[in-house]
VORO-618635 format. One record per residue (C-alpha): residue in one letter; x, y, z. Coordinates in nm, 2 decimals, always signed. Layout:
<nodes>
  r      px      py      pz
  A       X       Y       Z
...
</nodes>
This chain:
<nodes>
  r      px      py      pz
  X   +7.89  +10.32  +11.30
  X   +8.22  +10.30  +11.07
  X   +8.25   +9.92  +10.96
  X   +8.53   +9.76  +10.76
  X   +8.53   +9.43  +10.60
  X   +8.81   +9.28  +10.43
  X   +8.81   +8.99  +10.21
  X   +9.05   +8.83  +10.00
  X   +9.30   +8.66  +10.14
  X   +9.43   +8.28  +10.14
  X   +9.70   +8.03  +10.08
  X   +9.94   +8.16   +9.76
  X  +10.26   +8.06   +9.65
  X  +10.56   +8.27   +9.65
  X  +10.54   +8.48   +9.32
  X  +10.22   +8.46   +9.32
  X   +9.97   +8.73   +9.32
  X   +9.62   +8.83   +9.57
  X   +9.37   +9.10   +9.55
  X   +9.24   +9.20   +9.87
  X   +8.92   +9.42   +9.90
  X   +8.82   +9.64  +10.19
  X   +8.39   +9.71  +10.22
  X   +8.35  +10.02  +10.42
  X   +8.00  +10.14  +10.58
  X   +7.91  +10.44  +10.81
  X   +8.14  +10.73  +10.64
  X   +8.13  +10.92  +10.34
  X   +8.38  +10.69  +10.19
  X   +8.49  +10.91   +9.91
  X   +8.64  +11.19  +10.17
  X   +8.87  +10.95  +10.37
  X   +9.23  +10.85  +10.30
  X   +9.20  +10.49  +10.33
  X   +9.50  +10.24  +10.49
  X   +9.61   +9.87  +10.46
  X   +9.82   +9.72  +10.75
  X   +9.93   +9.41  +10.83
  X  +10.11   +9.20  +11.13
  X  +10.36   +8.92  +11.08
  X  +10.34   +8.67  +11.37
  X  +10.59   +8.79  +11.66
  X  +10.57   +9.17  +11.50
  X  +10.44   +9.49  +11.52
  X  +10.17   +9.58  +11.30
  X  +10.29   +9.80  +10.99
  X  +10.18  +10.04  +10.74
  X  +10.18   +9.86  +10.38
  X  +10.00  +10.14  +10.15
  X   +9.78  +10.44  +10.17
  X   +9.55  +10.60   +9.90
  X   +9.41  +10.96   +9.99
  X   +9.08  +11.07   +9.95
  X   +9.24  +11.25   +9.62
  X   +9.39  +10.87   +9.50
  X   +9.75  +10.98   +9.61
  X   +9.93  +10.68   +9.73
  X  +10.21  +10.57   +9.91
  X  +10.38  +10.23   +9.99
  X  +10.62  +10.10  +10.27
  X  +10.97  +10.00  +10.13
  X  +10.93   +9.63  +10.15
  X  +10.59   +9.62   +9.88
  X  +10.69   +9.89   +9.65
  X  +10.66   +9.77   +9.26
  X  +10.44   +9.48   +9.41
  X  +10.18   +9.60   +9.59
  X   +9.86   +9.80   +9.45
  X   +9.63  +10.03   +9.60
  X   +9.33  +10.14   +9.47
  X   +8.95  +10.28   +9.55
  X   +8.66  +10.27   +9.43
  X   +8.45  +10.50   +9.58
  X   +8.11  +10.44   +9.41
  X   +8.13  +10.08   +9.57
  X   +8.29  +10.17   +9.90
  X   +8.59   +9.99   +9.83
  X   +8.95   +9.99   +9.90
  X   +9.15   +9.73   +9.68
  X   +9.55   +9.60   +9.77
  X   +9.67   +9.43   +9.47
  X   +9.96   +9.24   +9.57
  X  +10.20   +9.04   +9.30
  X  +10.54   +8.89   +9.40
  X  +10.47   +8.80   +9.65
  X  +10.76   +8.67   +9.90
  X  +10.74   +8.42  +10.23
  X  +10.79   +8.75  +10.45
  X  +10.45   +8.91  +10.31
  X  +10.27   +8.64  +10.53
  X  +10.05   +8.83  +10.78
  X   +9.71   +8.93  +10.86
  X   +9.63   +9.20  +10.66
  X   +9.40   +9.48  +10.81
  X   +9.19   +9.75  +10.64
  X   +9.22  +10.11  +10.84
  X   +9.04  +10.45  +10.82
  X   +9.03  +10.74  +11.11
  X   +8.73  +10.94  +11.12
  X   +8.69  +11.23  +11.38
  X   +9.02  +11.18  +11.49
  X   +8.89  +10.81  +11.58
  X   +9.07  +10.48  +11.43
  X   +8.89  +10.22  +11.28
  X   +8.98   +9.86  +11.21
  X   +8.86   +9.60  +11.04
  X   +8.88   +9.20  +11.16
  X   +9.15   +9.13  +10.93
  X   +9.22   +8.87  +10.65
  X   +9.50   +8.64  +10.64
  X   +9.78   +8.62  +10.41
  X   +9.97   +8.28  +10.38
  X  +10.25   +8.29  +10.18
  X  +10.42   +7.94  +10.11
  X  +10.55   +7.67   +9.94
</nodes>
């Protein structure tokens, strides 16, 4: 079955900088468009970035210039390289892929941004 597994996350200052990493298992990685999410506490979950199977990208409004996505597909791996980062990036961060017109999520890491 399709497993994600992020790692990565922690306690960072603001301006400081994380790399988050995204294991998948159970799909032929290098065919899917792989997603990062994450969910402030009190909010909605939201798209952050999304790479494509052909390593197109694209970024929400709030992270572009400061957040990274990237893939590595001989290790199964989905990267979110995130600088600058600002209070309002805290949130769990979530790895996402849809296969067969099925959603999959991973558990989620955390993201503390603060002082």
């Amino acid at each position: 079955q399709v497993q994600l597994v992020e790692s990565g996350g922690g306690l960072v200052q603001p301006g400081g900088s994380l790399r988050l990493s995204c294991a998948a298992s159970g799909i032929f990685f290098s065919l899917y468009g792989m997603d990062w999410y994450r969910q402030a506490p009190g909010k909605q979950r939201e798209l952050v970035a999304r790479i494509t199977s052909g390593r197109s990208t694209n970024y929400a409004d709030s992270v572009k210039g400061r957040f990274t996505i990237t893939r590595d597909n001989a290790k199964n791996t989905t990267y979110l390289q995130m600088s600058s980062l600002k209070l309002e990036d805290t949130a769990v961060y979530y790895c996402h892929v849809v296969k067969d017109a099925m959603p999959y999520w991973g558990k989620g890491t955390l993201v503390t941004v603060s002082s």
